[in-house]
C-alpha positions in Angstrom: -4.8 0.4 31.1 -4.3 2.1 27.7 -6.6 4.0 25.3 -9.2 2.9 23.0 -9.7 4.7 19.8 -13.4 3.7 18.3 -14.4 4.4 14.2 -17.5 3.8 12.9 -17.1 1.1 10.6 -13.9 -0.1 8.8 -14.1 -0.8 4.7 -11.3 -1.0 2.7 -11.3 2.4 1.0 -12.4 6.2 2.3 -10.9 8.8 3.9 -11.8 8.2 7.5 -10.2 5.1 6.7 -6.9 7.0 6.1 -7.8 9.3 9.6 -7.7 5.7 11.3 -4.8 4.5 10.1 -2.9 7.6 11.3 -4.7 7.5 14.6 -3.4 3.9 14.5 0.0 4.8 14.2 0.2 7.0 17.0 -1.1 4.6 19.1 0.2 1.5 18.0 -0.8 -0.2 21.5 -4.4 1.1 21.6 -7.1 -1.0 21.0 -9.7 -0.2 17.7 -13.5 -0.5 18.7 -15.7 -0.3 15.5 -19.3 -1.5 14.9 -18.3 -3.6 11.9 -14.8 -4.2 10.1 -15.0 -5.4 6.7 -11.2 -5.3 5.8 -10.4 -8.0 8.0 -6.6 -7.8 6.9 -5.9 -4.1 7.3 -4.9 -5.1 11.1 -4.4 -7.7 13.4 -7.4 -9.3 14.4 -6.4 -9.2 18.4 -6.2 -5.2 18.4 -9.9 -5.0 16.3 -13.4 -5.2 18.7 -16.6 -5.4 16.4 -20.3 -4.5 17.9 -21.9 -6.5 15.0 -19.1 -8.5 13.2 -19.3 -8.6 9.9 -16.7 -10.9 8.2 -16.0 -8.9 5.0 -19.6 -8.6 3.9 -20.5 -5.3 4.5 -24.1 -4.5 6.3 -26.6 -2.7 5.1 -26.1 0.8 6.8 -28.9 2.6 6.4 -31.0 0.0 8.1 -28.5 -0.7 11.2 -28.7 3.0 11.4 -31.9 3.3 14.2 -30.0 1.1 16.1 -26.6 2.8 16.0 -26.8 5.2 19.2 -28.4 2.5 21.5 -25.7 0.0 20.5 -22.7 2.2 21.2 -24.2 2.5 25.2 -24.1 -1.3 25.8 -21.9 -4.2 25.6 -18.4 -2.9 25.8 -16.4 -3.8 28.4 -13.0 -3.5 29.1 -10.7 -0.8 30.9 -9.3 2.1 29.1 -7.4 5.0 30.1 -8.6 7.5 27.4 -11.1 7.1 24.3 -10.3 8.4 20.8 -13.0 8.5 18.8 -13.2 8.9 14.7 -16.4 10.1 14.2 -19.0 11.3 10.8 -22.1 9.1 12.3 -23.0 7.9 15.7 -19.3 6.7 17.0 -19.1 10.0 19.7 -22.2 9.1 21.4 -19.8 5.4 22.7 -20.0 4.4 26.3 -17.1 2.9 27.9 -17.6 2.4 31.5 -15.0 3.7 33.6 -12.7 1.7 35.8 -13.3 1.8 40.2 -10.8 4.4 39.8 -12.4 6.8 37.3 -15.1 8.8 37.7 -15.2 8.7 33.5 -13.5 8.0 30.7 -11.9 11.3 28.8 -13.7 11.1 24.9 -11.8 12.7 22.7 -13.7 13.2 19.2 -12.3 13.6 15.9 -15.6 15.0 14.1 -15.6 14.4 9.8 -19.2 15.8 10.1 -22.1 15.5 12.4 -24.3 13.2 10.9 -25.9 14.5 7.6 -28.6 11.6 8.3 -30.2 13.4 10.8 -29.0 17.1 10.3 -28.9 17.4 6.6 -30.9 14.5 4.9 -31.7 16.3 1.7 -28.3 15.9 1.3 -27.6 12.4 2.2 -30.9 10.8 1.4 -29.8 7.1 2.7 -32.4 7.0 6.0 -35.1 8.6 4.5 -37.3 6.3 6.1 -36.5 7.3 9.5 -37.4 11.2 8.8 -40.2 11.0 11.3 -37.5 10.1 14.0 -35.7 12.7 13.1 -36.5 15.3 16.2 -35.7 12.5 18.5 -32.5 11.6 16.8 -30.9 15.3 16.6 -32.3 15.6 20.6 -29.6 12.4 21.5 -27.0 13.6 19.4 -26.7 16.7 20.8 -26.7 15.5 24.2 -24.2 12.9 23.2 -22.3 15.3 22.0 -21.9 17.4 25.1 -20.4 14.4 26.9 -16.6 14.9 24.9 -14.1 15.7 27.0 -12.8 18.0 23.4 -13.6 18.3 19.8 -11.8 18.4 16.8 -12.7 18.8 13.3 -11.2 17.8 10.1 -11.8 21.6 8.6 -13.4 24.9 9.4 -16.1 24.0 7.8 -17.2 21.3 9.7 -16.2 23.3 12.8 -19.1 25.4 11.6 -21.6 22.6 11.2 -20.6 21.3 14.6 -21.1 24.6 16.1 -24.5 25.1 14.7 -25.7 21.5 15.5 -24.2 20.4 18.2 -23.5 24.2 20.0 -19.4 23.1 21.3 -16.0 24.3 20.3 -14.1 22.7 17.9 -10.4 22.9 17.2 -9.5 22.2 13.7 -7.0 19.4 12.9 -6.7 18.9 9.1 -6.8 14.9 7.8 -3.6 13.1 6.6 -2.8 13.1 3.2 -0.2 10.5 2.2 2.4 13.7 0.8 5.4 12.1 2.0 5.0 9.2 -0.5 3.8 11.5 -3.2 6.3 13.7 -3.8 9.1 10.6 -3.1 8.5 9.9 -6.5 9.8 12.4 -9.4 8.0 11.3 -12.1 5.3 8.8 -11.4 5.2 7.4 -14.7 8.3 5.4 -14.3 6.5 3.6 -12.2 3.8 2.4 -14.2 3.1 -1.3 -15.6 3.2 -2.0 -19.4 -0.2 -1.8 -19.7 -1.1 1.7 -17.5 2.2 3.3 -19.3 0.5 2.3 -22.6 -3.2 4.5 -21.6 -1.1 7.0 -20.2 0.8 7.4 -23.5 -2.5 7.6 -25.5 -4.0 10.1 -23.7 -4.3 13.9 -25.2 -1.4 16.1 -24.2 -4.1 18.2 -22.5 -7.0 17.2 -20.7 -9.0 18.0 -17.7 -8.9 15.0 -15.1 -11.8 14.2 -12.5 -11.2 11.4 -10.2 -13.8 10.0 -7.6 -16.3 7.5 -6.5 -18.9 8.0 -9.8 -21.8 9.1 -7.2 -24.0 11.8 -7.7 -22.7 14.1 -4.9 -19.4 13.9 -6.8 -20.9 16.1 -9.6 -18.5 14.0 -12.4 -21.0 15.5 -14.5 -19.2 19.3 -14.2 -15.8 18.2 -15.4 -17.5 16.6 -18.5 -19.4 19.8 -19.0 -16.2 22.3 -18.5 -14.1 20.4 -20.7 -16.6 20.2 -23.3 -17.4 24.3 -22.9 -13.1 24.6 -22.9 -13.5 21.9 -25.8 -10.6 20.3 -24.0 -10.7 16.5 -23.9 -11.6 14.8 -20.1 -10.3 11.9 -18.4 -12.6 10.3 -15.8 -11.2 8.4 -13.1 -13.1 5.8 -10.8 -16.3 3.7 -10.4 -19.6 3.7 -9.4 -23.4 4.0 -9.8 -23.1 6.6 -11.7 -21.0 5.6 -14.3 -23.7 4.5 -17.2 -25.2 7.8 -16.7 -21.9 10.2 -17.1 -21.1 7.6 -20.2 -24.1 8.8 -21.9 -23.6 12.3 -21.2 -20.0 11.9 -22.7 -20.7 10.6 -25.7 -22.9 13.5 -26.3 -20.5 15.9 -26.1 -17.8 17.4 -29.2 -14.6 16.6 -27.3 -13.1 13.0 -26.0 -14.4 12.1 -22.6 -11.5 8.7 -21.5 -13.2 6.4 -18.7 -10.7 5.3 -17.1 -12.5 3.1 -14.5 -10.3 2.2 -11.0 -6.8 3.2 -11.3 -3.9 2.1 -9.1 -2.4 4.7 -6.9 0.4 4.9 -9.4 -1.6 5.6 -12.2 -3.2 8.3 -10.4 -0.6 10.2 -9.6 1.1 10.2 -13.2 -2.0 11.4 -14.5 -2.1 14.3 -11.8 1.5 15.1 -13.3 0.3 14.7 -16.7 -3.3 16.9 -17.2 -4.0 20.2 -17.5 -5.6 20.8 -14.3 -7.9 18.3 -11.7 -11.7 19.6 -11.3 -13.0 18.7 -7.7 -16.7 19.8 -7.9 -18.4 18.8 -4.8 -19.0 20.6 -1.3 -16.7 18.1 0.8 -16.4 18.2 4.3 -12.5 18.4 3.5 -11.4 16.7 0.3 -8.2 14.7 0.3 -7.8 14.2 -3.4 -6.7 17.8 -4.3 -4.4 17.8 -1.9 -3.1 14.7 -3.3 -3.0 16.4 -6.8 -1.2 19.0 -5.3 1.4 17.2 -3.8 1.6 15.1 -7.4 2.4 18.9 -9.0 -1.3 19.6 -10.3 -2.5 22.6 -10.7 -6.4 22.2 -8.9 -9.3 23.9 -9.5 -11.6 23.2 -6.3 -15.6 24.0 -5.3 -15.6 27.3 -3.2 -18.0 25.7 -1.2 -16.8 23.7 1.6 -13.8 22.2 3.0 -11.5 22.0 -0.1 -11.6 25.4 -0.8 -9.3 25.6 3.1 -6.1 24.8 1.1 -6.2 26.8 -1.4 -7.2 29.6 0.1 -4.8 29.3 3.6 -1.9 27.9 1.7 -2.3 31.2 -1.0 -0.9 28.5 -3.5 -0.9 30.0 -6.6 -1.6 26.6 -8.1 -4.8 26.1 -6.6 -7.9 28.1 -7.5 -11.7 28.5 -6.1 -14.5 28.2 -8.4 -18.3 28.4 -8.5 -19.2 25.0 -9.7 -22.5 25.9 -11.0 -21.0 28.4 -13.1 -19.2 27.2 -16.5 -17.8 30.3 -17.6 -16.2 30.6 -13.9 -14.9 27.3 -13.6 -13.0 27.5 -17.0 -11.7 31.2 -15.6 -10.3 29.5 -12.7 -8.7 26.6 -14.9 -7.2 29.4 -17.3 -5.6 30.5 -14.2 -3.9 27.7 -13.1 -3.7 25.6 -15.9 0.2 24.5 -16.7 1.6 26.0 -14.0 4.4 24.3 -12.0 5.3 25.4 -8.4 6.7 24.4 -6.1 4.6 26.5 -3.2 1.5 24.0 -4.1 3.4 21.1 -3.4 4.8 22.7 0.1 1.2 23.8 0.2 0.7 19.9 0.4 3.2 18.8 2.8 1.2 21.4 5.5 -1.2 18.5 5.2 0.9 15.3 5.9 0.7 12.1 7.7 3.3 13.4 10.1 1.9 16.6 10.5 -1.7 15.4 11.8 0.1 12.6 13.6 2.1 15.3 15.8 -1.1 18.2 16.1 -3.0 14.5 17.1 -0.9 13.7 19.7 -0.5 17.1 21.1 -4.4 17.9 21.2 -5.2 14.9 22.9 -2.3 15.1 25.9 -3.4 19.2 26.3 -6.9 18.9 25.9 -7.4 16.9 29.1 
């Protein structure tokens, strides 16, 4: 019958994007369940189900949300052998009923988080409106949650959260990071169009680099502030909501603060070769960009809260450090220890992290955990 791995949502960018791919590519003949896929060329459209098709106009979440757990009980048919499931919202609670020869389906769930909707909304503030709700919410989700057959999470971390939430086990199975292709490339500057190798020429021969989504919970706003307190020039990669804001902040400062809005991949990874050291402020669940930056040669500087802190600190890289990120003259200690080195234990620190790697602990949880 073969197996069906289900994601929340498909959009062209983000991490559990990446998770889904590789869970893809180890099984290339399984069948992808989703509630909505707006990135209607990432696969073929005979291997893609949607709950709520979307065509590439993405809903709006936070109001589908209510509805979420009741729609991943009905309406899905078909006969499966096994369910993989790429969970951070309401994709473990799925239904699929079992065939006249299965008492159930096995669920193996891939957690990125529990839900920090329901568990942690002063963190992630999207459903606000449905706070009254919220006792009945966390009621089903833990009872959804003790129908898996196994659990794994993408760090300890979340391990933690699903532990306290959700009270099961969870083995830990760190996300792909695409280090194979990273470190293929010596010097990623020779790869560079006219125009990028031209900004990446102009740039200060030291800076600080942050590189994200410009949201708030990305705390942009810290890399500005160390490099201004190291009065070391900043480069800011990415887009978002919160870009006017960090703009004005910038200009207020003594030392350069470069924009340098959405960057190819290339680009990226010259300018983790080229800067002094890349600031990752937030409390992620994981955080695949330092890893990224390590694998590019970086020296990294990460929040020790959270996932991200994992690599540095199990890897014993000695070009990674922890910092508090509410701290200035901390943060700046930790770049000072890092900054310019080059060693080649954080990019072997990386490569503990590949594509490969997840694909083969992937493959082996799910055919042991049965």
């Amino acid at each position: 019958m073969g197996g069906l791995i289900v994601h929340e949502w498909i959009e062209p960018h983000g991490g559990a994007e990446r998770v889904l791919d590789a869970m893809a590519e180890a099984y290339p003949d399984a069948d992808i369940l989703c509630l909505w896929n707006t990135d209607t060329d990432r696969y073929p459209a005979a291997r893609i189900r949607e709950l709520w098709p979307a065509g590439r106009r993405e809903p709006n979440k936070a109001l589908r949300l209510p509805a979420m757990p009741l729609r991943w009980r009905t309406g899905i048919d078909g006969e499966y052998d096994w369910t993989l499931v790429s969970s951070h919202c309401f994709a473990h609670h799925v239904r699929v009923p079992p065939a006249a020869n299965q008492s159930e389906v096995p669920k193996f769930v891939y957690v990125h988080s529990p839900a920090r909707y329901i568990w942690e909304p002063d963190v992630d503030r999207r459903a606000a409106f449905a706070r009254p709700l919220l006792p009945l919410f966390r009621g089903i989700d833990r009872r959804r949650a003790q129908e898996a057959t196994a659990m794994a999470a993408n760090s300890n971390y979340v391990a933690e959260r699903i532990q306290r939430f959700w009270h099961r086990d969870a083995v830990v199975i760190h996300p792909p990071v695409a280090t194979e292709i990273i470190t293929s490339v010596d010097d990623w500057s020779s790869t560079l169009n006219e125009r990028e190798a031209a900004f990446l020429d102009g740039l200060p021969d030291n800076f600080l680099l942050g590189a994200s989504r410009l949201v708030p919970y990305k705390r942009l706003d810290v890399v500005i502030n160390t490099a201004a307190h190291m009065r070391l020039p900043a480069v800011i990669v990415g887009s978002g909501p919160k870009e006017s804001e960090l703009r004005v902040q910038a200009a207020a400062k003594d030392t350069p603060v470069i924009f340098a809005g959405a960057v190819s991949d290339e680009l990226l990874r010259a300018l983790y070769q080229r800067c002094l050291a890349y600031v990752f402020p937030p409390v992620e669940d994981f955080g695949i960009m330092p890893i990224e930056a390590l694998a590019a040669g970086a020296p990294i500087v990460v929040n020790e809260l959270g996932g991200a802190a994992e690599a540095v600190l199990e890897s014993g890289t000695s070009m990674g450090a922890t910092a508090d990120m509410s701290n200035l003259d901390d943060i700046a200690a930790a770049v000072r220890s890092v900054a310019g080195r080059a060693s080649p234990d954080g990019v072997a620190a990386a490569q503990m992290y590949s594509t490969g790697n997840f694909i083969d602990r992937l493959q082996d949880w799910v055919s042991t955990a049965g």
